[in-house]
C-alpha beads as a LAMMPS data file, in Angstrom:
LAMMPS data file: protein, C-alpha beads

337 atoms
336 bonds

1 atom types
1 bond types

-500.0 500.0 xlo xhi
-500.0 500.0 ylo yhi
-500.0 500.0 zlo zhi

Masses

1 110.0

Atoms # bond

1 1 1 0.000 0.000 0.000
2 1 1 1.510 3.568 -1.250
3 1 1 2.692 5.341 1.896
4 1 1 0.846 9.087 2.476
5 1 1 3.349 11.679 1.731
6 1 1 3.704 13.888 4.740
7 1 1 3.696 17.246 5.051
8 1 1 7.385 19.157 5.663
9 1 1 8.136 20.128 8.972
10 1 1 8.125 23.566 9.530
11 1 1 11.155 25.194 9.519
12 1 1 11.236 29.032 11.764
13 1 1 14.450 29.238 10.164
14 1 1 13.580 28.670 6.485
15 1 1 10.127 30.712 6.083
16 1 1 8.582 30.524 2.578
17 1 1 8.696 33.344 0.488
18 1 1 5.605 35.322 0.730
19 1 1 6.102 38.118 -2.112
20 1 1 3.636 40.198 -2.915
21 1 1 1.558 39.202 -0.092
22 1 1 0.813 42.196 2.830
23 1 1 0.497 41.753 6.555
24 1 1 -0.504 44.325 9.292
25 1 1 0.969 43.580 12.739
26 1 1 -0.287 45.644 15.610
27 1 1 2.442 46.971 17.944
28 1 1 4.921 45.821 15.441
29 1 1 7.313 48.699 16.639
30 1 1 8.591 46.930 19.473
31 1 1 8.832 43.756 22.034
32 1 1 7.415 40.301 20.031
33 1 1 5.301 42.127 17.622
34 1 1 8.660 43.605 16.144
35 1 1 10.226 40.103 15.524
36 1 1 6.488 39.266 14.186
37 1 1 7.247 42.306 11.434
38 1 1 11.102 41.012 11.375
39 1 1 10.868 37.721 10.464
40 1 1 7.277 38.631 8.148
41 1 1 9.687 40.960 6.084
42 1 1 12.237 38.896 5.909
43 1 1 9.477 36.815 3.282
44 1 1 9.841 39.709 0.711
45 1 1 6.372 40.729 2.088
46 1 1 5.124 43.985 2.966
47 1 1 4.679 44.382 6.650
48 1 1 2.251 47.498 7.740
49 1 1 3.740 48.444 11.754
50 1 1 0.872 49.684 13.710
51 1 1 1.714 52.027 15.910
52 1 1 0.693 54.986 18.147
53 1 1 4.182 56.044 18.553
54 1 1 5.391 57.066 14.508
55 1 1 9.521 57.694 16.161
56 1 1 9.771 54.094 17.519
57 1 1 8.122 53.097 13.955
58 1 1 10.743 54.413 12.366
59 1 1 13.381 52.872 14.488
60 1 1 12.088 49.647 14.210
61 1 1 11.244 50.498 10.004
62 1 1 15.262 51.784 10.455
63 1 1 16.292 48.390 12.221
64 1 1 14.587 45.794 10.044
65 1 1 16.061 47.428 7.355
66 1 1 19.194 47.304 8.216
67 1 1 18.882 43.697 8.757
68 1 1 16.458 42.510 5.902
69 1 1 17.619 44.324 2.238
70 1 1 15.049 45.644 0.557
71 1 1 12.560 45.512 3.337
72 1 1 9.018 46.815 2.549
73 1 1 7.803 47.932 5.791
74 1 1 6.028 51.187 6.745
75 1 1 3.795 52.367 9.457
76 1 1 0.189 53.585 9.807
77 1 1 -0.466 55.165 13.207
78 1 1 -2.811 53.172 15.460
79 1 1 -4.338 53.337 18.670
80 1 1 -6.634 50.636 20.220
81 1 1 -7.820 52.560 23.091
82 1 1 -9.312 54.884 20.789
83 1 1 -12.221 53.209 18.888
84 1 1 -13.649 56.369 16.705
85 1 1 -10.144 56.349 15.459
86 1 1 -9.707 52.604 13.674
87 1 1 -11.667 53.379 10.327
88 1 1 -9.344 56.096 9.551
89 1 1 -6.184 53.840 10.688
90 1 1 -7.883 51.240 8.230
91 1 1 -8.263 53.875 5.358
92 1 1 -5.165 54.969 5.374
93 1 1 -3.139 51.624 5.039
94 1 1 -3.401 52.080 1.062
95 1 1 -3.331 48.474 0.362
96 1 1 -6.276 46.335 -1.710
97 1 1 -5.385 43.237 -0.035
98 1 1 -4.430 41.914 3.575
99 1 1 -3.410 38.742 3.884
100 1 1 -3.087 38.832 7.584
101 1 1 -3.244 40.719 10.503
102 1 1 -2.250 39.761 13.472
103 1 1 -3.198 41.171 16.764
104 1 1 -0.483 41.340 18.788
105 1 1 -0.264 44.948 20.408
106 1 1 -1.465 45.074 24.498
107 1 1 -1.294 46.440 27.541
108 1 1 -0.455 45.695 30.756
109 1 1 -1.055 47.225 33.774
110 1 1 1.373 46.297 37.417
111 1 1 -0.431 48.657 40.195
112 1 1 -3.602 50.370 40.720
113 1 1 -5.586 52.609 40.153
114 1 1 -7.870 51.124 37.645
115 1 1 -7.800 53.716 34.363
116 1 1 -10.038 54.336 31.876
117 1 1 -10.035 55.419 27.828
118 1 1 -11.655 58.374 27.198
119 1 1 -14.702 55.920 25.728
120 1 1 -14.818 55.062 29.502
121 1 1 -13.421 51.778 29.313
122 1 1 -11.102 50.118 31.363
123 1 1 -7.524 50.245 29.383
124 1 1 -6.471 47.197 29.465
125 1 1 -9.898 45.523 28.474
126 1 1 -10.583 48.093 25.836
127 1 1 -6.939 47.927 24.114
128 1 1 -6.545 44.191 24.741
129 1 1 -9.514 42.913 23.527
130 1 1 -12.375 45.768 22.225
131 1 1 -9.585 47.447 20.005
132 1 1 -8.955 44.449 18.018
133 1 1 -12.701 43.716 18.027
134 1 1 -13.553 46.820 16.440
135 1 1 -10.221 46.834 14.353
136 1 1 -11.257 43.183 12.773
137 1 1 -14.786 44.825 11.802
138 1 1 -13.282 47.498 10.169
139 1 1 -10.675 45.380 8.161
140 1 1 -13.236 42.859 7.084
141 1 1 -13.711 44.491 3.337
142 1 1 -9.990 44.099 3.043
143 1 1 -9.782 40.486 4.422
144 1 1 -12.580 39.319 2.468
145 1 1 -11.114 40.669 -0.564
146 1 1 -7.516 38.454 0.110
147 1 1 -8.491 34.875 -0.490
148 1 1 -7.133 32.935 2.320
149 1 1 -6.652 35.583 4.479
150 1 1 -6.026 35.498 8.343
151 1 1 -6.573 36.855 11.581
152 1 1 -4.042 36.003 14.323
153 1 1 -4.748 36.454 17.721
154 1 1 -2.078 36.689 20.384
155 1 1 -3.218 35.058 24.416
156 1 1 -1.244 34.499 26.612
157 1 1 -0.608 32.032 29.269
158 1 1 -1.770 33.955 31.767
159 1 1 -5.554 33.713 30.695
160 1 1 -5.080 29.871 30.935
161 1 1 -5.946 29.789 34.962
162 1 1 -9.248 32.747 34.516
163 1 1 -12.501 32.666 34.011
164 1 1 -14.519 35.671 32.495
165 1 1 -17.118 37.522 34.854
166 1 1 -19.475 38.513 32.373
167 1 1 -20.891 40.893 34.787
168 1 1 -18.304 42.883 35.384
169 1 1 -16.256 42.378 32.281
170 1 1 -14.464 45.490 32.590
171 1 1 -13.319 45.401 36.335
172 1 1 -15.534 47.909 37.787
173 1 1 -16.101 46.448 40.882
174 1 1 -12.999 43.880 41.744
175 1 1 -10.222 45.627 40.217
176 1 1 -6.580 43.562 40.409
177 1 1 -4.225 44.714 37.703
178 1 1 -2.653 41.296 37.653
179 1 1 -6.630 39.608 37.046
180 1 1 -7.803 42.138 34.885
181 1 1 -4.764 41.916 32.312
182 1 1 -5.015 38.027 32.351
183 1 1 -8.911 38.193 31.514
184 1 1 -8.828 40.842 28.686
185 1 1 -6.167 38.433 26.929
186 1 1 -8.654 35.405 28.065
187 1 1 -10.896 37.713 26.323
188 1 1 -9.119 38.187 23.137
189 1 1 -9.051 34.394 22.844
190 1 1 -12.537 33.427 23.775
191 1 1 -13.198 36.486 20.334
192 1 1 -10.438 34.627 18.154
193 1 1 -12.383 30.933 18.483
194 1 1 -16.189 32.833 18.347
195 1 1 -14.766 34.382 15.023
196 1 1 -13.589 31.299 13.685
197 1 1 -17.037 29.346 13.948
198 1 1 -18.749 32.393 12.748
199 1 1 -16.074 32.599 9.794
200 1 1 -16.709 28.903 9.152
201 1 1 -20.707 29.321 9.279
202 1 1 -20.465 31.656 6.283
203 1 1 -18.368 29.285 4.555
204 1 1 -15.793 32.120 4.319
205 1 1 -12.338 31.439 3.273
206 1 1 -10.672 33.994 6.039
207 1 1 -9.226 31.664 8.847
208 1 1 -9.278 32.956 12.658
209 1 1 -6.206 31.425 14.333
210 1 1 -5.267 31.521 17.624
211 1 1 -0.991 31.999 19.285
212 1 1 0.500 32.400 22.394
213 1 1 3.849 33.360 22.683
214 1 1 5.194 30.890 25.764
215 1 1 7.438 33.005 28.507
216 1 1 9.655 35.914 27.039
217 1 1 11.944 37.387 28.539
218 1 1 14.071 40.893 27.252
219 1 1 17.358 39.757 29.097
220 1 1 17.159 36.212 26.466
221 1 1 16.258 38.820 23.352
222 1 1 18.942 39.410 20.582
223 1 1 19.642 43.173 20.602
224 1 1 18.358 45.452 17.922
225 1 1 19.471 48.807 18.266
226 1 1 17.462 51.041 19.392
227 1 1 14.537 49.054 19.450
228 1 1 16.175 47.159 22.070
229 1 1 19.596 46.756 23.459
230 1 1 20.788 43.374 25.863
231 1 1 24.384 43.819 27.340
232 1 1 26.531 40.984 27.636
233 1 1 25.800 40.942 31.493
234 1 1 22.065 40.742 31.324
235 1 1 22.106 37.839 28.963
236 1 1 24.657 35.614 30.977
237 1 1 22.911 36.290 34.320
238 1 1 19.414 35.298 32.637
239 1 1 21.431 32.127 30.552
240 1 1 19.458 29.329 33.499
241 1 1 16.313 30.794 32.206
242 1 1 17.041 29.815 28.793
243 1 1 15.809 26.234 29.603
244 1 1 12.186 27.376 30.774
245 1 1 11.644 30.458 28.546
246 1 1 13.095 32.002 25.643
247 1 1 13.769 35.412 23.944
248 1 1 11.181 37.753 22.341
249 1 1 12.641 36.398 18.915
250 1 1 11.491 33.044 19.288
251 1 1 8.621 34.112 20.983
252 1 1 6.954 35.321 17.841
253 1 1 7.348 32.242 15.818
254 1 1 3.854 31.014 16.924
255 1 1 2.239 34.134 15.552
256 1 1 4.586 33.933 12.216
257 1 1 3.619 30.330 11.295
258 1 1 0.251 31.421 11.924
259 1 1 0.326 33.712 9.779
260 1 1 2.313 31.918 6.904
261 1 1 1.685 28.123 7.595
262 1 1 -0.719 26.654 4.732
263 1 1 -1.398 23.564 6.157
264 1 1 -2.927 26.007 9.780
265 1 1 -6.505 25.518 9.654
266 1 1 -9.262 28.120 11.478
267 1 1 -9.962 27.250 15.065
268 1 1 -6.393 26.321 16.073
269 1 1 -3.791 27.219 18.200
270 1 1 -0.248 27.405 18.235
271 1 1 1.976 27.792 21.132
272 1 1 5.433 26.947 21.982
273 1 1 6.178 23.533 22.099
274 1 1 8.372 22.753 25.401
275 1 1 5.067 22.966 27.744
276 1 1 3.788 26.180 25.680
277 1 1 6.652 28.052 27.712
278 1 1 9.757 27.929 25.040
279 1 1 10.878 26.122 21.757
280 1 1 9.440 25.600 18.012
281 1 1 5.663 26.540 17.577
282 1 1 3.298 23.459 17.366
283 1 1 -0.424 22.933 17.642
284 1 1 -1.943 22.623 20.964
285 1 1 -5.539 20.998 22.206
286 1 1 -7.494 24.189 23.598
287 1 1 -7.845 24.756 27.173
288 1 1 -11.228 23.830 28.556
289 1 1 -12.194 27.342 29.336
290 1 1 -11.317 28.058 25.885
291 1 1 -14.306 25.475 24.740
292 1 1 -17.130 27.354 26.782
293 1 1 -18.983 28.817 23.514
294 1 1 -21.832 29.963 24.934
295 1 1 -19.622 32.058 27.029
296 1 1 -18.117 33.150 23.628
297 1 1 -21.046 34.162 22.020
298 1 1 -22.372 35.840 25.168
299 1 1 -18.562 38.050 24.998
300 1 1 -19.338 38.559 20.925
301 1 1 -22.572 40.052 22.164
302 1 1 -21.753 41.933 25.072
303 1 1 -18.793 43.253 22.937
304 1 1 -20.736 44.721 19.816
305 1 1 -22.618 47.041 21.947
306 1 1 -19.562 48.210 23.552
307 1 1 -18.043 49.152 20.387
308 1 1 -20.815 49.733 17.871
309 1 1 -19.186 47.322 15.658
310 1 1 -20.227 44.193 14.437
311 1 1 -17.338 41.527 12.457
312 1 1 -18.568 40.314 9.687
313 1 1 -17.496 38.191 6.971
314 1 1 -20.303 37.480 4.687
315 1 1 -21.622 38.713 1.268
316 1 1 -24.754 41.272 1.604
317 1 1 -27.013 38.260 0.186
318 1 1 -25.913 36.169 3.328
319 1 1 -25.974 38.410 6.182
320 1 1 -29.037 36.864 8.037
321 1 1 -26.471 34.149 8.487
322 1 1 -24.597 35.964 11.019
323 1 1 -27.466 37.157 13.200
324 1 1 -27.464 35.818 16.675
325 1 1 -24.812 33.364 17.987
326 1 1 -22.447 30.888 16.142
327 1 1 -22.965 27.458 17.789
328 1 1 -20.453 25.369 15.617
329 1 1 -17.370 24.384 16.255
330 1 1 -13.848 25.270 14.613
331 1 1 -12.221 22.953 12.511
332 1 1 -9.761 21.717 14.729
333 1 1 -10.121 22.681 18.517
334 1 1 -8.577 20.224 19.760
335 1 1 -5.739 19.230 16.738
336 1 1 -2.183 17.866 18.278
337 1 1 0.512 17.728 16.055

Bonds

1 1 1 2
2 1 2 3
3 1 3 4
4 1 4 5
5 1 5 6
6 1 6 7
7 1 7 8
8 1 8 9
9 1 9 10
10 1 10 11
11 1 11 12
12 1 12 13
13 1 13 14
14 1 14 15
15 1 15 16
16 1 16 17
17 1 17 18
18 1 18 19
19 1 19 20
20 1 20 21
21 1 21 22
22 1 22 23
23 1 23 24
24 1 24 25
25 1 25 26
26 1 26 27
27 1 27 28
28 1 28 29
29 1 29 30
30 1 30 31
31 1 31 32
32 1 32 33
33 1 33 34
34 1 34 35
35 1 35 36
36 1 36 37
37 1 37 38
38 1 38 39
39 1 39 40
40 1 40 41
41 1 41 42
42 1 42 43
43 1 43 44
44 1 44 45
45 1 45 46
46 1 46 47
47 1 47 48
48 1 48 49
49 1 49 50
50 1 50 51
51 1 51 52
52 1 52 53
53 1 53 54
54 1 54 55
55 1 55 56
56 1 56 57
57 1 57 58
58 1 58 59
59 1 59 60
60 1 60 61
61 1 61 62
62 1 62 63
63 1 63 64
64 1 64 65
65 1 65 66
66 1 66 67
67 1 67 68
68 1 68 69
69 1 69 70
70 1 70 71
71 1 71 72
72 1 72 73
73 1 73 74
74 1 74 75
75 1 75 76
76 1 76 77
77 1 77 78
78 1 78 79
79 1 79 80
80 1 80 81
81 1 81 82
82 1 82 83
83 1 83 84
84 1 84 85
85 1 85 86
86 1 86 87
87 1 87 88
88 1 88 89
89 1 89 90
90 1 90 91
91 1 91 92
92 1 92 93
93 1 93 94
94 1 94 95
95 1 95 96
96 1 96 97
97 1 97 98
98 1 98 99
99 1 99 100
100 1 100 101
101 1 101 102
102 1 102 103
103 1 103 104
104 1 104 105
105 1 105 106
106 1 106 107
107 1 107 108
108 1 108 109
109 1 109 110
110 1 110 111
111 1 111 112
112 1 112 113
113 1 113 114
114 1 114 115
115 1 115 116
116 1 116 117
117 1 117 118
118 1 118 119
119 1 119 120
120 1 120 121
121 1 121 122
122 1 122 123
123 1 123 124
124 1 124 125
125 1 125 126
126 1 126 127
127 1 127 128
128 1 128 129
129 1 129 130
130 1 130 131
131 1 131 132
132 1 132 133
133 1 133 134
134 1 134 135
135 1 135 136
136 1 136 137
137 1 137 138
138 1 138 139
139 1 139 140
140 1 140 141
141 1 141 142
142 1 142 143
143 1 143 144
144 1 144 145
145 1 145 146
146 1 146 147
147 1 147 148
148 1 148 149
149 1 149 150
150 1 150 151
151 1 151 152
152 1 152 153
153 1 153 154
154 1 154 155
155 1 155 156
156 1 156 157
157 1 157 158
158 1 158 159
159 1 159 160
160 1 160 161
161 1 161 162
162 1 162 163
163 1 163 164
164 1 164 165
165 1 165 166
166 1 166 167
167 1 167 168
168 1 168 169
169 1 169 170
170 1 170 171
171 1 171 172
172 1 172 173
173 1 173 174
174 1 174 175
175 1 175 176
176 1 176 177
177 1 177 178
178 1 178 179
179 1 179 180
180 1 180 181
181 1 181 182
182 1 182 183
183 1 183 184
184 1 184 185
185 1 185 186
186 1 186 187
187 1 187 188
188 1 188 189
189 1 189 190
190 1 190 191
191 1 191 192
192 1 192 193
193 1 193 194
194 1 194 195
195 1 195 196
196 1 196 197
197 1 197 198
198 1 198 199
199 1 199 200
200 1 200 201
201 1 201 202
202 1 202 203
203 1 203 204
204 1 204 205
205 1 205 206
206 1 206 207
207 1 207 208
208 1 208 209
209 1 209 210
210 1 210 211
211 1 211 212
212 1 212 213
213 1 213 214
214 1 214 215
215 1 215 216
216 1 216 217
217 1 217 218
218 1 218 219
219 1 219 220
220 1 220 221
221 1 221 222
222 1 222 223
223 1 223 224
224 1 224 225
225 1 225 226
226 1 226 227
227 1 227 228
228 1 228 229
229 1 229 230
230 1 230 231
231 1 231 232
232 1 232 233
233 1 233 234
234 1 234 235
235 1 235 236
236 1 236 237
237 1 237 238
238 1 238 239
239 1 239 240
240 1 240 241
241 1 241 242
242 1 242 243
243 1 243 244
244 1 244 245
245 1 245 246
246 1 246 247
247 1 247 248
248 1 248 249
249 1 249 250
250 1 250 251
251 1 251 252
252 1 252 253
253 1 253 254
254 1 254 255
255 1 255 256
256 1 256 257
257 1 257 258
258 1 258 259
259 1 259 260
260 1 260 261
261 1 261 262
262 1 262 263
263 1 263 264
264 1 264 265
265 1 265 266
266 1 266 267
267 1 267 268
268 1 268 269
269 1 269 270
270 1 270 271
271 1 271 272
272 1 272 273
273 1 273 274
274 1 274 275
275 1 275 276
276 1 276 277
277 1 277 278
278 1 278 279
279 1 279 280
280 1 280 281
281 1 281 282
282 1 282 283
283 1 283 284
284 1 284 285
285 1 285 286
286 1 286 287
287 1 287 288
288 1 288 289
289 1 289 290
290 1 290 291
291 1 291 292
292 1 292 293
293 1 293 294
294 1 294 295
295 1 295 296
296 1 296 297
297 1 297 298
298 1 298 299
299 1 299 300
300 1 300 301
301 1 301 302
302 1 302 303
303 1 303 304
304 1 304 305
305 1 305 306
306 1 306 307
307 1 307 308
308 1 308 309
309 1 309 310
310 1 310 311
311 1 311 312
312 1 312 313
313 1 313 314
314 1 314 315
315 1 315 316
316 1 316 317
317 1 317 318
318 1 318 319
319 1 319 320
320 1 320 321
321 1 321 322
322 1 322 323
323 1 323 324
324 1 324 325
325 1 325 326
326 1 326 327
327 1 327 328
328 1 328 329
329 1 329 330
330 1 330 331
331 1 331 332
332 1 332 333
333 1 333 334
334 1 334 335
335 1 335 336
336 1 336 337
């Protein structure tokens, strides 16, 4: 019997060209989202940086450059916090296709007091998790125009021991910096996996993929002036750690196969593979609380009115499809590899 021929390995150190393709990373100017933008670049892509801070765009435009010839990167000023503000961040990308973006930019808060946008949410819920909710609905047009396109969500391990309060989704009444943080990224996930059965539903071709980035630590980064600079000393005192966690560097693969990977399907995620803390980026089963879809739909919801904005990824003659919750699953919630 003919043996199935199995897919090659993937390789974070032999990416497949992706010319003429285009990719918006949010927060691409510094921490993982610049080696997301980095090693994108490095494709023969273009990579869009979005940014509220256009100097440290530049740096990190200057130092990608410098290490990827002929780099096409430039930046389009963004800010999360600041919902009226995403359609005309979306307009003035310039590009008639997206092939993925990948929502990587956050927050987070160490000490009290609990602070508020000037939309009178709380920061780290409204940046984390309702900027990226309103920022998908606004690039839909462009997505659905990009066969095959994606939208990569960054969590984080933190979410993995919370549980949404759906009541008090924005902290109003038990504020804990270190809680609040952990839920809006819970947050961000629970959206990634609602999108991808509401994605699927429509039969649209846009995947909804879900990364998190393991334990990252500056002091195990490679330096890249001045985006960031690790002194000899910093690495060698941090060199133990290398065996748990790993640099920002590798830290992004998960989000770059994502957002490359043809053989990634909707509804999966990728994390590290050394116990989702360090090493190459494989699939991993979903958490249970990850699962909870009626908590999902209940977040999609509850997160529409907040922002006025509704995702959606249908043609006019199939909108009724999207009223009302999704109740499938993704394709592969619970693929190993």
């Amino acid at each position: 019997m003919p043996s199935v021929p199995q897919a090659p390995q993937w390789d974070v150190h032999r990416l497949p060209r992706a010319r003429g393709r285009s990719f918006l990373v949010t927060g691409g100017n510094a921490g993982i989202g610049y080696f997301v933008a980095e090693q994108l670049a490095g494709t023969g892509a273009t990579v869009v940086l979005g940014s509220r801070d256009r100097a440290k765009a530049e740096d990190a435009i200057a130092s990608i450059g410098s290490r990827v010839p002929g780099a096409k990167v430039k930046h389009v000023s963004l800010d999360l916090a600041d919902l009226a503000s995403l359609k005309t961040t979306v307009d003035a990308l310039g590009l008639d296709r997206l092939d993925a973006v990948v929502h990587n930019a956050g927050v987070a808060l160490d000490h009290p007091p609990r602070r508020e946008t000037a939309d009178g949410h709380e920061l780290m819920f409204a940046t984390n998790h309702l900027g990226h909710f309103a920022l998908t609905h606004h690039l839909a047009p462009l997505l659905m125009a990009t066969p095959g396109s994606r939208v990569v969500t960054t969590g984080s391990f933190a979410a993995k021991s919370e549980r949404l309060d759906l009541d008090d989704l924005q902290s109003t009444h038990h504020y804990q910096p270190k809680h609040a943080y952990a839920r809006s990224k819970l947050a961000q996930m629970l959206f990634a996996l609602e999108l991808d059965r509401r994605l699927r539903a429509n039969a649209s071709t846009t995947l909804s993929v879900l990364v998190h980035p393991g334990g990252a630590l500056d002091s195990l980064t490679p330096s890249r002036p001045p985006v960031h600079v690790r002194t000899v000393g910093e690495r060698l005192s941090r060199l133990p750690l290398s065996l748990v966690v790993q640099g920002k560097d590798a830290a992004a693969w998960p989000a770059v196969r994502a957002a490359l990977d043809p053989s990634v399907r909707g509804g999966q995620m990728l994390s590290p593979r050394a116990f989702g803390l360090r090493g190459t980026p494989r699939i991993e089963p979903l958490w249970k609380q990850l699962t909870d879809v009626p908590t999902a739909a209940r977040l999609w919801a509850a997160s529409c009115d907040l922002t006025g904005n509704v995702p959606t990824f249908t043609s006019p003659r199939r909108l009724g499809a999207t009223e009302g919750p999704a109740t499938g699953h993704g394709q592969a919630d619970v693929a190993t590899e």
